[in-house]
N, C-alpha and C positions, 0 to 999 in steps of 0.2 A: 504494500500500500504506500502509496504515496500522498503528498501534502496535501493537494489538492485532494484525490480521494477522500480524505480525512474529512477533510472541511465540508466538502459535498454531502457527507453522510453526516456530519453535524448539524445540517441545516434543516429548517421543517421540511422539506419536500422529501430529502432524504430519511430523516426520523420516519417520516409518515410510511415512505416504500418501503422501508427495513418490517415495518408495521404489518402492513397490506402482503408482504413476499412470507414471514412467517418462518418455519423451519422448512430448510430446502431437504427433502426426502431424498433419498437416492434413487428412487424410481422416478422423478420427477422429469418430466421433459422440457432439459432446459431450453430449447432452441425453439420450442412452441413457446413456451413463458415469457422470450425477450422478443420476440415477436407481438405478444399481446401487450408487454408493458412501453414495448416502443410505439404501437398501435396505439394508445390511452393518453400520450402525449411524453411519457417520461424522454428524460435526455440520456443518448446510449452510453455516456462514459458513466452517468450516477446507475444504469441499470446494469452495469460491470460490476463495480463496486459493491453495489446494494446483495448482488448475486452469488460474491464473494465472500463477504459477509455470511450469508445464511449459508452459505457450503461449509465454511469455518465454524459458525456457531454448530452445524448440525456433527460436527467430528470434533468437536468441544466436548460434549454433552460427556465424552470418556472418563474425560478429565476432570469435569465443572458439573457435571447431572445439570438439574436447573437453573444453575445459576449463568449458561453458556447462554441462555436467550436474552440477556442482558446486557452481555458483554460485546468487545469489539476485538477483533486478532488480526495479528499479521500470521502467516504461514510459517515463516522461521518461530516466531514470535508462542504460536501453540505449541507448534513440534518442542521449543527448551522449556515451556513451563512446566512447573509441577501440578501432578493430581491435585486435587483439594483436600482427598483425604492423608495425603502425605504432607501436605503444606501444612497442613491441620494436627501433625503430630510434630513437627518441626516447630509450630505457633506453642507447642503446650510445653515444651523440652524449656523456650523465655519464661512461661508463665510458673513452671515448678522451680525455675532456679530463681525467682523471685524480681524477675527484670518487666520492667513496663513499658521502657524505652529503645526502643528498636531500630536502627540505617540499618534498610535493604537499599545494598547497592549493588545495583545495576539489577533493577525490579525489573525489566523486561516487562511484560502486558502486565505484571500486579497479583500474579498468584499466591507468594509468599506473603507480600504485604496485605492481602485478604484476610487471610488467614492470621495473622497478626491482630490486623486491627478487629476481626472481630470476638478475639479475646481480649477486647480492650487496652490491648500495648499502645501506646503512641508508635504511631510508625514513620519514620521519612525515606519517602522511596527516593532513591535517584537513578536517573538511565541519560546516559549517553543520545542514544538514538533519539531525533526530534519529535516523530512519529510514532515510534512506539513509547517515549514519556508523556504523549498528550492520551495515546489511548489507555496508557495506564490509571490518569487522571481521568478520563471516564469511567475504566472500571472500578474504579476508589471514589467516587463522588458520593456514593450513601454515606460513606465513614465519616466525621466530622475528625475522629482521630489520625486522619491521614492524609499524609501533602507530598505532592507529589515535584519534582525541581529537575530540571533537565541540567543534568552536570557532568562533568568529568571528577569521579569516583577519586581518582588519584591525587585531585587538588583539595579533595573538604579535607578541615581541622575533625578530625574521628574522636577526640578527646572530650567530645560535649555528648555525646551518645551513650547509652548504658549498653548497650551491645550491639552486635554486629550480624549480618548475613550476607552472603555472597552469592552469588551465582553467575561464575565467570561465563562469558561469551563462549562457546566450542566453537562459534562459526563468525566468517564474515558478513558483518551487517551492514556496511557499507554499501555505495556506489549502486548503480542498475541494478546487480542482479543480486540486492539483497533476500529475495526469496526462493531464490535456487542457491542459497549460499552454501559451501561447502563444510562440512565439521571438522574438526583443529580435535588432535589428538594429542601435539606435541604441549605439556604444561607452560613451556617457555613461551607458546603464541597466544596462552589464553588473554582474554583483557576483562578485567583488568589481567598483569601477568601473574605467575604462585610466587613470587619474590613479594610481590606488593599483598597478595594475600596471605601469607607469614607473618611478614610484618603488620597487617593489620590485627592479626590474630594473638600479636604477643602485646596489642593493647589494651584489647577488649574482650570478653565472653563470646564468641565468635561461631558460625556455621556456617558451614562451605558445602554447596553440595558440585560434586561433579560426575562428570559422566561414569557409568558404573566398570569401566574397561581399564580405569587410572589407576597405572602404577603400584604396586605397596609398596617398591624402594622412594616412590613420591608422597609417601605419606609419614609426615613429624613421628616421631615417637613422642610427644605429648598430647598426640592427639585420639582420640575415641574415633572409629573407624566403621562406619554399618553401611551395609550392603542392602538395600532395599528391596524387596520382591511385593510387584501387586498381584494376585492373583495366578502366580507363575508366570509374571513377567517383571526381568529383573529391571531396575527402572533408573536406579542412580547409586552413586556413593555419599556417604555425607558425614563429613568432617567436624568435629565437636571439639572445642578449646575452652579452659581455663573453666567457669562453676558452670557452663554448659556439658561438659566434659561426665559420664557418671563415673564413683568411683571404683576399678578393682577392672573397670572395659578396657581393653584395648580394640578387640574385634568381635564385631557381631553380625549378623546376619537375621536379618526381619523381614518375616512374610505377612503379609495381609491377604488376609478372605474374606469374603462376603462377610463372614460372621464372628470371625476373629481373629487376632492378632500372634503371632509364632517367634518365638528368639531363640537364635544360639547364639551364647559370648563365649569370650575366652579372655581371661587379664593377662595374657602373652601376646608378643607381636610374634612369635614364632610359629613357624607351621607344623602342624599333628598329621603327618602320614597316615590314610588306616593300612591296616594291617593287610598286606596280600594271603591268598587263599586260591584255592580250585574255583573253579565255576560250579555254581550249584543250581538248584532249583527254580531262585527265583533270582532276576535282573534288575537291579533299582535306580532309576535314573533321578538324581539330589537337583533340587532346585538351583539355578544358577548361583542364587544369595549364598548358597552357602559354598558351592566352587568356589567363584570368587572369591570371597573372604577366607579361603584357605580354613575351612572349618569343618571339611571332610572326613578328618580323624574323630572329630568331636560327632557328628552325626552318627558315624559309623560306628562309634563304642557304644553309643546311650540304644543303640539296636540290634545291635550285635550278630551286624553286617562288617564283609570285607571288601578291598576291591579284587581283583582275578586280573589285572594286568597292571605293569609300573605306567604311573603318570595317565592311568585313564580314569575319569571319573564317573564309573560307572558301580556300584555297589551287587552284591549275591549273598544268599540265604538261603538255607536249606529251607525257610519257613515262609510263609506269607507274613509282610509286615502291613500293618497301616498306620500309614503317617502322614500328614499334611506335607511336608517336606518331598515325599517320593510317589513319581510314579512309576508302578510296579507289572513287572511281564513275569509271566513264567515263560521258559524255555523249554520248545518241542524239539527241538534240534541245532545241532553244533555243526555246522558245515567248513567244510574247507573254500574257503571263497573264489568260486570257479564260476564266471557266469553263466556260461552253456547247459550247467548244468545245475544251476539255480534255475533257468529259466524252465527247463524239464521238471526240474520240482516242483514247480509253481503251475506247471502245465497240467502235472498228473494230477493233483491235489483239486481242482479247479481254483484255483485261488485268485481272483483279480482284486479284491481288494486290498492293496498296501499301503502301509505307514512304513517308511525309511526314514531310518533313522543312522545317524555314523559319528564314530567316535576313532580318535589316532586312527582313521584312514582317508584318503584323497579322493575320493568316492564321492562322486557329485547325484544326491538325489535323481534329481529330476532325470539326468541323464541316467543311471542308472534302468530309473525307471522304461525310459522309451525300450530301452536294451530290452528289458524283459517280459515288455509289452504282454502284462497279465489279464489274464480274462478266464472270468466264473463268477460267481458266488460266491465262494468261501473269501474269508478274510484272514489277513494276516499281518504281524509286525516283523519286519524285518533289520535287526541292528548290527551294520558294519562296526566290525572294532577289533581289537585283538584278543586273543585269552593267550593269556602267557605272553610268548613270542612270536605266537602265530596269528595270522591274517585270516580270520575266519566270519560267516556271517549265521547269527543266531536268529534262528525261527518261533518267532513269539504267540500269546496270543497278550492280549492289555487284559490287568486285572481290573475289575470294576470297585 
């Protein structure tokens, strides 16, 4: 989105279409729709705009439920915000350590500062971008506790603030093609950079979240360390400093469900191998949150599960387990990974329906899949990976 854009959908004609267009369905026939609203008299760059908008708020909804019909996004702008309900445990982390005063910088469209202000922290958002700190001041206009300032992060005095939140840029927001921007892996290009956010952190009570793929040789040893999973989708890392920080954490791993909430800590930064073993009965694949976090020993003992190959992260049991953390196959078969004669297996069985799945192998799904062009009825899991030292693919079925 740009300025103009902005201003356009700020205006009553724009209000009023955003209005009248509603939530843009995915079934929706856009190309008849801009058609009727260019017919009715609207102007084609506000029926872009307005159009964009409702395709935004309608893949908001993920992240915001109902509070995305309210709100205004840029495309980069959704893709880095946080859930609500994650924003929402990150709001309660200020409120338990007893802080009321909160700079989010570099608030991007205003999810953390949402969530902020409406446990009543004072919040001061600041962003960079001109565009995305006016839509952030839209999405912040119910709060009276929250102001929004379009600044460069690196020049406020941080010493007037009782704590701090971050959420460095991964991508280029800049220039034309701010909404095809690319993502920044490297710490050193985030912006603000991790030098600046360090140093922010050894002033104040402080939270960083970043993307969930960073580093653990780029994370402080004074810092509390969690791994986020929503729903089995892992979503971010987030960094916790100084009475933010809980005591006795170094690493955790946090899932959220529908219906409740899941942790493994560890008060080590060091990593817990589990234990290797034969391959057995059953196959258990650990949520990302706790790969990442290096907490697969810790999973793996409290179930009294191993893994069956070095460096895979794949768990076995002679037993069925259930756990929020795993999902679980039994294994019908250990094959030597031959495709010719997988696909004979798949033939004979009638088996067309597959889930491919692969672990330590270079085995490209989809493509595998055309190879063994399955076709039947029966159903099946199939997980490349190793057992031992050898390259083989196991024939599952998903436990329920």
């Amino acid at each position: 989105m740009d300025r103009q854009d902005f201003i356009a959908l700020l205006s009553p004609e724009g209000q009023a279409l955003l209005e009248k267009v509603g939530p843009l369905e995915a079934k929706t026939d856009v190309v008849q729709l801009v058609s009727k609203l260019r017919a009715g008299g609207s102007d084609p760059s506000l029926v872009a705009a307005v159009l964009t908008q409702a395709k935004l708020r309608r893949q908001a909804k993920a992240k915001f439920g109902p509070f995305a019909d309210r709100m205004l996004f840029t495309e980069a702008g959704l893709e880095q915000a946080s859930r609500l309900n994650v924003a929402a445990l990150h709001a309660d982390r200020f409120r338990k350590a007893g802080i009321d005063d909160v700079a989010d910088l570099g608030c991007g469209i205003g999810a953390e500062s949402l969530a902020l202000a409406s446990l009543d922290i004072k919040v001061h958002s600041f962003e960079l971008d001109e565009v995305t700190a006016a839509i952030a001041t839209y999405n912040l206009a119910p709060f009276d506790n929250a102001e929004v300032q379009q600044a460069d992060v690196t020049e406020i005095d941080l010493s007037k603030f009782g704590a701090l939140f971050l959420d460095p840029a991964r991508r280029e927001l800049g220039g034309p093609n701010r909404e095809r921007a690319t993502r920044k892996f490297d710490p050193a290009a985030f912006s603000p950079s991790f030098d600046f956010v360090l140093a922010a952190a050894a002033q104040k009570p402080t939270g960083v979240k970043f993307g969930p793929g960073h580093p653990h040789e780029g994370i402080p040893d004074n810092a509390e360390a969690q791994w986020v999973s929503v729903g089995g989708n892992l979503v971010e890392l987030t960094l916790w400093f100084g009475s933010l920080a809980r005591p006795n954490i170094k690493r955790s791993a946090l899932l959220i469900t529908a219906d409740a909430k899941h942790e493994i800590t560890s008060d080590s930064t060091e990593r817990l191998d589990a234990e290797l073993g034969e391959l057995e009965e059953f196959v258990y694949e650990p949520d990302n949150a706790v790969i990442r976090s290096h907490l697969l020993g810790q999973l793996a003992q409290s179930i009294g599960a191993h893994i069956f190959s070095p460096e895979i992260a794949y768990l076995t049991a002679a037993n069925e387990i259930k756990s929020p953390w795993l999902k679980g196959y039994r294994v019908l078969e250990n094959l030597a990974f031959d495709r010719k004669k997988l696909k004979a297996y798949l033939r004979e069985r009638g088996i067309g329906i597959l889930e491919i799945k692969k672990r330590g192998s270079d085995v490209v799904p989809e493509e595998l899949r055309k190879e063994l062009a399955p076709k039947g009825k029966g159903a099946a899991t199939l997980i490349v990976t190793r057992v031992g030292d050898a390259h083989r693919v196991l024939v599952c079925e998903a436990l329920k």
